[in-house]
LUMVEXVEX-35755 format. One line per 4 residues: number of its first residue (from 1); their letters; for each residue x, y, z of C-alpha. Coordinates in steps of 0.25 Angstrom, whole numbers, plus 5000, padded with zeros to 4 digits. Layout:
N
NUM> a> X,Y,Z ~ ...
***
This chain:
698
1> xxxx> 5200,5005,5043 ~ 5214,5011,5039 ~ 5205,5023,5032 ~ 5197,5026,5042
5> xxxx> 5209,5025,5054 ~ 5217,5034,5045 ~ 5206,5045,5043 ~ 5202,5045,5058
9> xxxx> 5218,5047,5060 ~ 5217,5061,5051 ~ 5205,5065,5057 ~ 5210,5064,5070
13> xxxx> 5224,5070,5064 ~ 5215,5082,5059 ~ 5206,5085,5070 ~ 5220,5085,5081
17> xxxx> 5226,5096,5071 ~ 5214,5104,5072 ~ 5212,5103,5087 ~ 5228,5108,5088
21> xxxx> 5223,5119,5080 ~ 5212,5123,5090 ~ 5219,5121,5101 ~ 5233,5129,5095
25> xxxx> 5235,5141,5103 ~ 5243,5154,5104 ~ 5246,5157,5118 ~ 5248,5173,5115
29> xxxx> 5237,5175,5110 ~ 5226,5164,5116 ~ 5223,5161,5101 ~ 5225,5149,5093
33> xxxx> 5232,5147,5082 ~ 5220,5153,5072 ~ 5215,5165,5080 ~ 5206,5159,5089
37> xxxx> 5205,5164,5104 ~ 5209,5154,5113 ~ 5202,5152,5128 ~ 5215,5155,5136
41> xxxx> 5209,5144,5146 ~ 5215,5136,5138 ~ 5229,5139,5138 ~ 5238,5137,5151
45> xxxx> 5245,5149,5157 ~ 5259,5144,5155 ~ 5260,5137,5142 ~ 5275,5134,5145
49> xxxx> 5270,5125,5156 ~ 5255,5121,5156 ~ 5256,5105,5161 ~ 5247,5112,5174
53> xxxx> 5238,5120,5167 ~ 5223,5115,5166 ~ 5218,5119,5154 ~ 5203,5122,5151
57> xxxx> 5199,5121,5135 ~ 5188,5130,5131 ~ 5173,5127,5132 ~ 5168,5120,5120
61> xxxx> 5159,5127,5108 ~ 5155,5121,5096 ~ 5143,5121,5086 ~ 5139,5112,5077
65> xxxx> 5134,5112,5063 ~ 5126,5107,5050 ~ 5126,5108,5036 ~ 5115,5109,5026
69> xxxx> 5120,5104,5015 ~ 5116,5111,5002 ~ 5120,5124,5008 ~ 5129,5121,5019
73> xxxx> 5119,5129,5030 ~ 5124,5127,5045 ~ 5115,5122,5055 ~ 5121,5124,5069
77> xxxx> 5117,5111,5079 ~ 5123,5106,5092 ~ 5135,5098,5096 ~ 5131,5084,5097
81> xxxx> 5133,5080,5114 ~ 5121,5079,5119 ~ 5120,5067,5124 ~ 5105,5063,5123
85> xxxx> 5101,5050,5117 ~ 5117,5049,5113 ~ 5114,5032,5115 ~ 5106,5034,5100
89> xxxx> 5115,5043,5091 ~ 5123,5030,5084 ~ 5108,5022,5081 ~ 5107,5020,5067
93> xxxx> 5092,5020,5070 ~ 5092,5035,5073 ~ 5091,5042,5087 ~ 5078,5038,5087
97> xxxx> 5076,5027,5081 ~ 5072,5031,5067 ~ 5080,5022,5056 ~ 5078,5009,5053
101> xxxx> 5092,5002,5050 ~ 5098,4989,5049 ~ 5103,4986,5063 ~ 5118,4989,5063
105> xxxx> 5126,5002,5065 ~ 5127,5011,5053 ~ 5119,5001,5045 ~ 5108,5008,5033
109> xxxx> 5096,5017,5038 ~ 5083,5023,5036 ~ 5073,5030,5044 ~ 5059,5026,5047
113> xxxx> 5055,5041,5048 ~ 5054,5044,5034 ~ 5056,5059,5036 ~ 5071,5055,5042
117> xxxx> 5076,5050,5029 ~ 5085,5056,5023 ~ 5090,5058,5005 ~ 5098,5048,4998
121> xxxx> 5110,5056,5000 ~ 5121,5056,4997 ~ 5117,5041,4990 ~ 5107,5031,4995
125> xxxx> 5117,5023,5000 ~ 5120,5033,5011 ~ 5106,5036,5015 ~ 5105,5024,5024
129> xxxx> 5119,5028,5032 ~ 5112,5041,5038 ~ 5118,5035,5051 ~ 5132,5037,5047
133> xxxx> 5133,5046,5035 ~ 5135,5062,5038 ~ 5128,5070,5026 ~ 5136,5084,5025
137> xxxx> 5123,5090,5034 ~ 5125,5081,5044 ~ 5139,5085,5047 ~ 5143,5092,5061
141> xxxx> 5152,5104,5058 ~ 5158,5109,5071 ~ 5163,5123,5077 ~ 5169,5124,5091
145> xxxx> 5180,5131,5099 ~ 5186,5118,5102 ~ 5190,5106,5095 ~ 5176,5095,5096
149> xxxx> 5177,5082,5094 ~ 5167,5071,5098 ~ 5170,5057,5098 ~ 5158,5045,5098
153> xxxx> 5160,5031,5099 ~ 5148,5022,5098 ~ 5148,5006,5101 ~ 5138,4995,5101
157> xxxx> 5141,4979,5104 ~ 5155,4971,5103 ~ 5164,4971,5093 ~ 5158,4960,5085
161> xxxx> 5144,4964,5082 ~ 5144,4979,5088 ~ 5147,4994,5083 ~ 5154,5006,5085
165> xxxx> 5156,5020,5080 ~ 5165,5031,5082 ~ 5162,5046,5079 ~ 5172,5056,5081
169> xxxx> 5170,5072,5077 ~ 5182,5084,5079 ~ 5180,5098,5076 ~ 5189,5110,5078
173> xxxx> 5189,5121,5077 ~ 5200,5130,5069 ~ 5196,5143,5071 ~ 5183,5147,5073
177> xxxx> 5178,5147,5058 ~ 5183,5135,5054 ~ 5182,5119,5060 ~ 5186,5108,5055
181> xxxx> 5183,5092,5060 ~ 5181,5076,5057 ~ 5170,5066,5059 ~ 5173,5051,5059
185> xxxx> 5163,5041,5061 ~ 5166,5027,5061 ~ 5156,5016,5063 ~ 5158,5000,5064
189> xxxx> 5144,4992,5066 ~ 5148,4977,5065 ~ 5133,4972,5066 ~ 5124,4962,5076
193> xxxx> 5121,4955,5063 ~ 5131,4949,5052 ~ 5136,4957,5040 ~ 5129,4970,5045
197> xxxx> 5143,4978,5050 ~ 5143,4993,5046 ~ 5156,5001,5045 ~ 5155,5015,5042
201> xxxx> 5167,5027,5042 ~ 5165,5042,5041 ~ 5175,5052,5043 ~ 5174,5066,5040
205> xxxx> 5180,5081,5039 ~ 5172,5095,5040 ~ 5177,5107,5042 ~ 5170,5122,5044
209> xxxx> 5172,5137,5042 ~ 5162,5145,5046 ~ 5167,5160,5044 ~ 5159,5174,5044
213> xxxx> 5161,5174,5029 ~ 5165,5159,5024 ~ 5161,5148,5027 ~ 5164,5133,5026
217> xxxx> 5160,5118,5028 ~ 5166,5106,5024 ~ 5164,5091,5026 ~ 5171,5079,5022
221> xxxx> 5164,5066,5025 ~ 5167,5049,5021 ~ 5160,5039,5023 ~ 5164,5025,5022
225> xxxx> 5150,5015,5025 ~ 5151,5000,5026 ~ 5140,4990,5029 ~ 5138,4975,5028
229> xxxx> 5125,4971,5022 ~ 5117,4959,5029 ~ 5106,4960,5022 ~ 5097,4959,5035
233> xxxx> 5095,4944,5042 ~ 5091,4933,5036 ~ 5078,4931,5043 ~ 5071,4940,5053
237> xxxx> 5067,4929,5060 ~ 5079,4929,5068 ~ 5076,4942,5075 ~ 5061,4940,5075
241> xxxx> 5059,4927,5079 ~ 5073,4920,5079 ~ 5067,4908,5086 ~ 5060,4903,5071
245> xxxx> 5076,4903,5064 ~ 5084,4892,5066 ~ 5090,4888,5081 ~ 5077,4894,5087
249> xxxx> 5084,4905,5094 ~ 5077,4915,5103 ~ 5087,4926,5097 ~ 5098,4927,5088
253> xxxx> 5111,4934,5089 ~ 5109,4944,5079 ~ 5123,4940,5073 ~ 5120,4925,5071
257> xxxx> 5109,4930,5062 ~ 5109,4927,5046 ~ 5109,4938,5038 ~ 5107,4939,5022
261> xxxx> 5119,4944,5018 ~ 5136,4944,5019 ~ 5146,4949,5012 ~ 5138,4961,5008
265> xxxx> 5140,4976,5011 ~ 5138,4989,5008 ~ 5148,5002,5008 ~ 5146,5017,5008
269> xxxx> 5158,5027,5006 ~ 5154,5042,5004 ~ 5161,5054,5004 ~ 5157,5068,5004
273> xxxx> 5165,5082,5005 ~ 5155,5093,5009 ~ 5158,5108,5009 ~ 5149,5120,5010
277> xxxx> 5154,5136,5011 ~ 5149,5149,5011 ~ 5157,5163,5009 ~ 5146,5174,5018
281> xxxx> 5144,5188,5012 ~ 5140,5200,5022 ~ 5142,5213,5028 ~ 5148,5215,5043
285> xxxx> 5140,5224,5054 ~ 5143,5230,5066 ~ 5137,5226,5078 ~ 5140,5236,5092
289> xxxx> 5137,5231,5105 ~ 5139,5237,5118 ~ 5141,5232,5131 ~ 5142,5239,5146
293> xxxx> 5154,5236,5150 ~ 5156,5229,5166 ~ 5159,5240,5179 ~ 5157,5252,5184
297> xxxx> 5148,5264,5174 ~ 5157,5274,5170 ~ 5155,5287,5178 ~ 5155,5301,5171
301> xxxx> 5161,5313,5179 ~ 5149,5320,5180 ~ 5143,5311,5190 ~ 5130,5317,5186
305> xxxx> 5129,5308,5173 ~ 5127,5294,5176 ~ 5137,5283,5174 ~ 5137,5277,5161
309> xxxx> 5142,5262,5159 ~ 5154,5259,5150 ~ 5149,5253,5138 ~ 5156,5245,5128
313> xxxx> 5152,5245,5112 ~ 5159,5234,5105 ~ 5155,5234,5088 ~ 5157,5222,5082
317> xxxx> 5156,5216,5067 ~ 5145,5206,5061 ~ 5146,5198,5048 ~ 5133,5198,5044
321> xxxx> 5133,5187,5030 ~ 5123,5190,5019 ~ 5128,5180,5008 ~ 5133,5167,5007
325> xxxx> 5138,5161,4995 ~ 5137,5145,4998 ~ 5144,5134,4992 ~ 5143,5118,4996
329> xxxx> 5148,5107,4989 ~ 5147,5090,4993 ~ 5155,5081,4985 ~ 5151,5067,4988
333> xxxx> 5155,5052,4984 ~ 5147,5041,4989 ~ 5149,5025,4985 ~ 5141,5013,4989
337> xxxx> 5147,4999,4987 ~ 5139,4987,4991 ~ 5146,4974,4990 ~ 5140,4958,4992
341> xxxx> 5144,4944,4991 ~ 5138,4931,4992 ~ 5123,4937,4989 ~ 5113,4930,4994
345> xxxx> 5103,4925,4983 ~ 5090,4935,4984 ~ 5095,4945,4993 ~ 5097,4955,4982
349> xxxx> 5089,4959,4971 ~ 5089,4947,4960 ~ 5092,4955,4950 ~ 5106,4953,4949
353> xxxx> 5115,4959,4939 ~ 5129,4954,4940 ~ 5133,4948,4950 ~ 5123,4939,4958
357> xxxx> 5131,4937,4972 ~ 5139,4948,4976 ~ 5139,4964,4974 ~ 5149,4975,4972
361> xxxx> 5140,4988,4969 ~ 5143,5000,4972 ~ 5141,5016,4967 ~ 5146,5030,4969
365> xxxx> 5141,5043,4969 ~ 5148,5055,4969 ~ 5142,5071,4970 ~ 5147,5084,4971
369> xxxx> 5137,5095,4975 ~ 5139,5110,4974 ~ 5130,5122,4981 ~ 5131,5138,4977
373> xxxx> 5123,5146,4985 ~ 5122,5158,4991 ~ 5115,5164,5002 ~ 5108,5179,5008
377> xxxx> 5110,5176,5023 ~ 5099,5178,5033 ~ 5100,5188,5043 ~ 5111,5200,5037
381> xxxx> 5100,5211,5039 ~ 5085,5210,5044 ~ 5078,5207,5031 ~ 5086,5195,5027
385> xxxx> 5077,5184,5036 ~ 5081,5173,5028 ~ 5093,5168,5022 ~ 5093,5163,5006
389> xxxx> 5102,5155,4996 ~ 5103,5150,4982 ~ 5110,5140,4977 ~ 5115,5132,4967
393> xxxx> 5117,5116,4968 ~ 5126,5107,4959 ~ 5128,5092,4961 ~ 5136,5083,4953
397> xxxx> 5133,5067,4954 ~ 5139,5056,4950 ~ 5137,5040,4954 ~ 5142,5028,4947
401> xxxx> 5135,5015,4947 ~ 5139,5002,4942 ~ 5136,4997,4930 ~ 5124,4988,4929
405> xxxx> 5131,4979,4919 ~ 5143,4977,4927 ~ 5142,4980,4941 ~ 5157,4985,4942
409> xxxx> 5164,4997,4944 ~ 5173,4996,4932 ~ 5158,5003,4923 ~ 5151,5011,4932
413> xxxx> 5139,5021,4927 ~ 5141,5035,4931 ~ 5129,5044,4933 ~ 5130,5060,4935
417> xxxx> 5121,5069,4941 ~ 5120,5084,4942 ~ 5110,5090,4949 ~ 5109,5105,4950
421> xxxx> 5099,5112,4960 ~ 5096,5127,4962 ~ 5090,5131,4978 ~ 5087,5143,4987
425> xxxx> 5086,5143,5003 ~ 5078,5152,5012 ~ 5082,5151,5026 ~ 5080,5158,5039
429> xxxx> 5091,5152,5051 ~ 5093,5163,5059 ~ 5084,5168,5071 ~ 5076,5158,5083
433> xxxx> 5061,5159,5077 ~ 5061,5155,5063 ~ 5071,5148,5054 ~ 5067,5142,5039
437> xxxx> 5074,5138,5027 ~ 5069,5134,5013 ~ 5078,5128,5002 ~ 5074,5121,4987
441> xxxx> 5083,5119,4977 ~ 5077,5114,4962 ~ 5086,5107,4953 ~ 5093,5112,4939
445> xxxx> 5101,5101,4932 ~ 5100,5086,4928 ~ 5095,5078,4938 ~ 5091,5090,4948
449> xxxx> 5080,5095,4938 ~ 5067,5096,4944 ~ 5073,5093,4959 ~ 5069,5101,4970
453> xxxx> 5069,5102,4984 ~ 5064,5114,4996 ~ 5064,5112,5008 ~ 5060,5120,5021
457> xxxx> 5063,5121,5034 ~ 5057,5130,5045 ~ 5058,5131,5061 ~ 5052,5139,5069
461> xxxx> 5055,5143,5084 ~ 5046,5146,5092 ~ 5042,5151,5108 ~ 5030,5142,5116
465> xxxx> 5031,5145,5130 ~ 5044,5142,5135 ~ 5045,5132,5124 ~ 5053,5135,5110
469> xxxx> 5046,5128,5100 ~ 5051,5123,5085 ~ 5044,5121,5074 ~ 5050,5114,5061
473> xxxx> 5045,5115,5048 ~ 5052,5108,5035 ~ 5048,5103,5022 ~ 5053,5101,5007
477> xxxx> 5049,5097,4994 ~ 5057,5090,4985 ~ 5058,5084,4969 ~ 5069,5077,4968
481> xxxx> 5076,5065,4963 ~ 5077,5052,4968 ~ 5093,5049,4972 ~ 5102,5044,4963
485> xxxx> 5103,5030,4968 ~ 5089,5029,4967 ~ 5089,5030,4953 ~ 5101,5024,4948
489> xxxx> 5111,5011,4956 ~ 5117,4998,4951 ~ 5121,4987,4958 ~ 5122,4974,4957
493> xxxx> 5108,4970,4962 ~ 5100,4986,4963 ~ 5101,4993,4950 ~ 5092,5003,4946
497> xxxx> 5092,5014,4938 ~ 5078,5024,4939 ~ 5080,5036,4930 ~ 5068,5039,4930
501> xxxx> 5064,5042,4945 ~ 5055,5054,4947 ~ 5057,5064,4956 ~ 5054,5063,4972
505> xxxx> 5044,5073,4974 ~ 5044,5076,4990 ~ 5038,5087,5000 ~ 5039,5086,5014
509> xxxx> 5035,5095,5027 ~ 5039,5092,5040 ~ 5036,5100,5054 ~ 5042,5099,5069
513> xxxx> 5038,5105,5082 ~ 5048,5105,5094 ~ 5045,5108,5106 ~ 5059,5106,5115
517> xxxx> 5053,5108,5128 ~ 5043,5099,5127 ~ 5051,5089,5119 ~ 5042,5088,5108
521> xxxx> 5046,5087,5092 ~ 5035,5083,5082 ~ 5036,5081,5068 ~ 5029,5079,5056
525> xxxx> 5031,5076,5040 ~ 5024,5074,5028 ~ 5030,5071,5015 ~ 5026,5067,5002
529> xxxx> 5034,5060,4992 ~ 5033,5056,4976 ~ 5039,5049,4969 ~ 5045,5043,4983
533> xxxx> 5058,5034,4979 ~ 5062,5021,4987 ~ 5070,5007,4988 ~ 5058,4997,4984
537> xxxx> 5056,4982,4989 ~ 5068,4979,4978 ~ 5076,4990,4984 ~ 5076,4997,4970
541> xxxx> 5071,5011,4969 ~ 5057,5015,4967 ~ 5049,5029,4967 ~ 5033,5028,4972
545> xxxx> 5027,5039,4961 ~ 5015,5042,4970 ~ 5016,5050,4984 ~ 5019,5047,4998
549> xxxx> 5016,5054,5009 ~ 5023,5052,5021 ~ 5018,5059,5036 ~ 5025,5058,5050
553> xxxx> 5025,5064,5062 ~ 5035,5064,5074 ~ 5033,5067,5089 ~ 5046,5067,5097
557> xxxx> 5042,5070,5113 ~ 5051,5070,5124 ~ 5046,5070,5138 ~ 5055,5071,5153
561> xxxx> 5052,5070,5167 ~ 5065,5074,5174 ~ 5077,5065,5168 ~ 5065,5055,5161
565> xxxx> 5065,5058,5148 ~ 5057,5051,5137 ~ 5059,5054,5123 ~ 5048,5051,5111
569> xxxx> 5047,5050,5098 ~ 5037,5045,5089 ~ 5035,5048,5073 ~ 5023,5044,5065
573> xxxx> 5025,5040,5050 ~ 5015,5038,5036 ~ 5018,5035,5022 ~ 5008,5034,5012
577> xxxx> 5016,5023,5005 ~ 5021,5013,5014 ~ 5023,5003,5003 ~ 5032,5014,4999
581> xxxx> 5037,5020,5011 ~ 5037,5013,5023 ~ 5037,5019,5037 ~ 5034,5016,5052
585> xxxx> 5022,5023,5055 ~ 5027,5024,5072 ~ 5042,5027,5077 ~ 5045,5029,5090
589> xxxx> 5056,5032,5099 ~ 5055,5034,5113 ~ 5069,5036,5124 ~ 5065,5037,5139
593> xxxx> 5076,5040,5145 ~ 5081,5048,5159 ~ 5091,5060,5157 ~ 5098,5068,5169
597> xxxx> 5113,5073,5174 ~ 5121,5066,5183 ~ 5136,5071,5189 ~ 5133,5083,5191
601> xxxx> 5126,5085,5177 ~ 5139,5081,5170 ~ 5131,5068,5166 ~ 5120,5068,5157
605> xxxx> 5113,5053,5158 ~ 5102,5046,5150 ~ 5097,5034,5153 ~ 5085,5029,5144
609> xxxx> 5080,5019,5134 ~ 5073,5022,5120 ~ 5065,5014,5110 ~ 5063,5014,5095
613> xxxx> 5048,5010,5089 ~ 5042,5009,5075 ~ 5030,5004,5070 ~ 5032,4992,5059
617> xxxx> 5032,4994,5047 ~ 5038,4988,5032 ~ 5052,4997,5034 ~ 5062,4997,5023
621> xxxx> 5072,4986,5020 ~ 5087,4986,5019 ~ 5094,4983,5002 ~ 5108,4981,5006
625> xxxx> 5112,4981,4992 ~ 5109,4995,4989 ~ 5108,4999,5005 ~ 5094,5004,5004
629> xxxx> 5082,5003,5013 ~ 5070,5000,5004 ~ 5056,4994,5003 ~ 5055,4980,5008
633> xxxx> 5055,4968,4999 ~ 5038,4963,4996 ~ 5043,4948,5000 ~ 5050,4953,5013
637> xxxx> 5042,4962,5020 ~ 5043,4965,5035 ~ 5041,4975,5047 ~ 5048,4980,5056
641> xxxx> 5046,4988,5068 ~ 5037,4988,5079 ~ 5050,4984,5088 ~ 5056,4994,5099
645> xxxx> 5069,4995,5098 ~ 5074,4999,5115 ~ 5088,5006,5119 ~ 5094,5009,5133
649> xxxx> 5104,5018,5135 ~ 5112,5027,5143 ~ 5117,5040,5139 ~ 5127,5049,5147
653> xxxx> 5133,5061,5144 ~ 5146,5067,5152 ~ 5152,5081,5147 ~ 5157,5079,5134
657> xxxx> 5153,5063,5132 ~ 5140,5056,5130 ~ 5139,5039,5132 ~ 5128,5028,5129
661> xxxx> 5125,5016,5132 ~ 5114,5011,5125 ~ 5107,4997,5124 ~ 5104,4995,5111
665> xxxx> 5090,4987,5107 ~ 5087,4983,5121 ~ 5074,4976,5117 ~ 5082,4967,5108
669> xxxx> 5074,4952,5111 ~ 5063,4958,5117 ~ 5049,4957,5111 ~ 5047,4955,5096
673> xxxx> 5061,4955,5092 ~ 5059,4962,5076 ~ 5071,4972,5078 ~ 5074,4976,5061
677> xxxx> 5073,4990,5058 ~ 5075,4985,5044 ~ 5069,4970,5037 ~ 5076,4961,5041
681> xxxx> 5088,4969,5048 ~ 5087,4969,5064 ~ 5093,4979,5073 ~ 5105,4975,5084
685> xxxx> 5101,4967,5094 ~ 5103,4972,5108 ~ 5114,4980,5108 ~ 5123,4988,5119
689> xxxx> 5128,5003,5114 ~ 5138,5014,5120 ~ 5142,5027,5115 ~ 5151,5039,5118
693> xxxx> 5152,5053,5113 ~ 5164,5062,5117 ~ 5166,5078,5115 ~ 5179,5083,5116
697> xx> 5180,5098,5115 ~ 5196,5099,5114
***
């Protein structure tokens, strides 16, 4: 607590310096400090005496930004205030309902849509915490005129079984090249049932420099992840028919309900520092534009020629970029520790190898990556359509594991890895009709040889009557290797070590059609997969050598009448291999909802209720000594789905500040109560949720 106080404190420390530094003015000249011209609004007209002077800041402007990771591209998005189903952006479930997880905030997930999982990156013990965890391109970078901060603060239930998080994001702007800003995002889920609280800390640095020649970015992140382990209730019974457990209760409190395991927890600490830059080559133009100038035509003295206006001709110069030379570099450190006592007998796997009741495993993994490229821009004369790059790719890994024999840290097995990866990129990002990018990469050295990944992209825009219409095309193939940890971990009860895993051998296509006037998105995707890797009933890791084909197909379709509004979404699945890879065949989400402007149309109110649906089916279980999802056990197989989980809510939005109120579960005790999203780990009962976002521009 002391660590996480203190970094809050230099955050804070830092971000006031920086907006001092915005906000530092020259009165002579109306700049500040760096150059920059200041609105003289903003400024009283005696600064000798200005206790009754009003002053008036300047309207706020910023854009946002992402990165791609390999070649640090920027994708220009939004600011995040809309306020728009705000009630769902802290469900671990997704916004719609889309992961299955084990009930409690910032608890392990996975998503029942197949094409929403993500790589095991950057370790497998991460991939479950997409909730919380921020890869390098998910990170927000920032440019505004004025400083920008946004503060969010989430709660649900009391202080004995509830939770909470607290978001907070500054940015400011130094000049108009260069920003600077922190992250922190602290989140405390104590649990509706024992041993299941989550704690998890991030805080984190990023600063930019976006010049007509250099350019910069940078991101420190660090994650600090823990998570008691329960190992789900002793018997579902309790929830599905508590009247058949002892007492003969009608319903249970959810904390009175034994669980399998105490004294058992899991930790994740990660770090990474992310840096991408690029130094632009070109030529400057001149550009002339002339203007007629307000008033009365100048008259000539011979009245027999007309009057002619006063025109005005103002030339100006155009950096125009040609070449980018391109260099990004990630270092990363990653540790999982997972820690037991007092193990109950079965649990865990029997094969035992030191010690037969309590655990201390634990691993790190540590990476340095470096990028060359460089690039021909798009754009510098009428021939150059597209824009292309080469590049060169080197990473250095290395992770130790404990020694099989011994189990301590005192001999500890070291792997190395380099993996070298050669690439291209054809991309067109300028103009409104047509955009595309193609990029592959194939592998050089150790364990990169025979690797290799394309992938595609392509959107077209498009005019059908009054309509825009866009339509999405993407696609890849790849051969590559299954992840470290899936061939090599030891602990005290998984160990494995599979050097001889082939290759995964993939090749999907996707298409999207949107039509935003009439509210429709539709999606479809087929993949094929060989020598498809995954956790098996014993939570080891297993590779399936022949093929599986895996189809789905999405419809999301909005519909309004006046403030009614009624948004759907519904999304179809197949695999070939259930056995293998299990999915849902049907997920559905449905919000109905009313949506107007009250107050003079200051207030934006929605008031509604939404439900999540899926169709049953054998999902994955939960191994919380290796915190894996995987295939469930032959002797303990069970279903879930087929229950509808209902929320109410009300969602307002004044100016700069967005509030919920959501009742969470509503339709907890009603019908047939089979609430898991996981075996044998139910959701929280009914639960009462609020939530406030706040923008300062200041």
């Amino acid at each position: 607590m002391r660590r996480i106080v203190l970094t809050y404190i230099f955050l804070s420390v830092v971000g006031i310096w920086g907006a001092m530094a915005q906000n530092t003015l020259n009165p002579m000249n109306n700049r500040d400090r760096f150059g920059n011209q200041i609105d003289p609004n903003t400024q009283p007209d005696n600064l000798e005496d200005s206790t009754n002077t009003e002053i008036q800041s300047l309207p706020p402007k910023l854009y946002m930004w992402k990165l791609s990771e390999t070649l640090g591209n920027r994708t220009i998005l939004p600011a995040d205030t809309v306020s728009l189903n705000f009630q769902n952006t802290n469900l671990v479930e997704g916004m719609f309902g889309h992961y299955n997880y084990l009930g409690n905030l910032g608890s392990p997930r996975l998503s029942r849509l197949f094409f929403e999982r993500s790589d095991d990156e950057p370790t497998i013990f991460m991939t479950p915490f997409s909730s919380f965890f921020v890869r390098p391109d998910q990170v927000m970078f920032t440019n505004s005129n004025i400083p920008y901060t946004n503060l969010t603060y989430y709660k649900a239930g009391n202080k004995v079984n509830g939770e909470e998080r607290f978001k907070s994001y500054f940015s400011v702007n130094v000049n108009k090249a260069f920003a600077f800003g922190f992250n922190i995002d602290y989140l405390y889920g104590r649990g509706y049932y024992q041993n299941q609280s989550t704690s998890h800390f991030n805080a984190g640095l990023f600063a930019s420099y976006i010049g007509e020649k250099y350019q910069l970015q940078a991101v420190y992140n660090n994650f600090f992840m823990k998570m008691n382990e329960n190992g789900g209730i002793a018997d579902d019974q309790y929830i599905t028919r508590p009247e058949n457990m002892s007492g003969g209760k009608k319903e249970y409190e959810s904390t009175t309900i034994p669980v399998k395991l105490e004294q058992t927890s899991n930790r994740n600490k990660d770090f990474y520092v992310y840096l991408t830059q690029r130094y632009r080559l070109g030529f400057t133009r001149k550009t002339t534009e002339i203007k007629e100038q307000e008033g009365p035509a100048k008259k000539p003295l011979n009245d027999s020629i007309p009057a002619v206006a006063v025109q005005d001709t103002t030339v100006t110069e155009e950096f125009v970029p040609v070449t980018s030379f391109i260099h990004t570099l990630k270092v990363e450190r990653s540790r999982h520790e997972f820690r037991s006592g007092n193990e109950p007998k079965g649990f865990f796997p029997e094969k035992y190898y030191l010690y037969k009741d309590h655990s201390n495993d634990s691993t790190t993994a540590f990476s340095v990556k470096n990028v060359f490229g460089i690039a021909l821009l798009e754009g510098f004369n009428k021939y150059a359509k597209a824009g292309l790059t080469a590049y060169i790719s080197h990473k250095f890994s290395r992770y130790d594991l404990m020694n099989v024999d011994t189990l301590t840290d005192m001999r500890r097995i070291r792997y190395t890895e380099q993996e070298v990866f050669v690439g291209g990129e054809l991309a067109k990002r300028e103009g409104k009709l047509l955009h595309y990018n193609v990029n592959g990469e194939v592998g050089l050295l150790d364990k990169a040889i025979g690797q290799f990944r394309v992938n595609a992209n392509l959107d077209l825009n498009f005019r059908l009557w009054k309509d825009t219409v866009n339509f999405y095309a993407r696609g890849f193939v790849s051969n590559t290797l299954p992840s470290f940890y899936m061939r090599h971990y030891h602990s005290n009860h998984y160990s494995w070590d599979n050097d001889n895993m082939d290759k995964e051998f993939r090749t999907r296509v996707e298409g999207e059609l949107n039509i935003a006037r009439w509210g429709t998105n539709l999606r479809a995707n087929v993949e094929n997969i060989k020598n498809y890797t995954y956790f098996n009933p014993s939570a080891m890791p297993e590779q399936n050598g022949g093929n599986i084909q895996i189809l789905s197909a999405t419809l999301a379709q909005n519909f309004r009448l006046g403030i009614l509004h009624l948004d759907n979404e519904v999304t179809w699945q197949k695999t070939s291999n259930e056995a293998v890879l299990p999915l849902p065949q049907f997920s559905l989400y449905h919000n109905l909802y009313i949506l107007t402007k009250l107050a003079k149309k200051v207030l934006t109110v929605q008031l509604g209720a939404d439900v999540r649906y899926f169709t049953t089916y054998n999902a994955p279980a939960y191994a919380p000594g290796i915190q894996q999802f995987h295939l469930q056990p032959t002797n303990d197989q069970v279903e879930i789905g087929g229950y509808p989980i209902v929320n109410v809510y009300a969602n307002l939005q004044l100016k700069r500040t967005r509030i919920f109120a959501m009742m969470y579960h509503v339709n907890a005790g009603m019908g047939k109560p089979n609430y898991f999203l996981v075996p044998h780990y139910p959701i929280n009962p009914r639960l009462f949720k609020i939530g406030i976002s706040w923008n300062f521009y200041d």
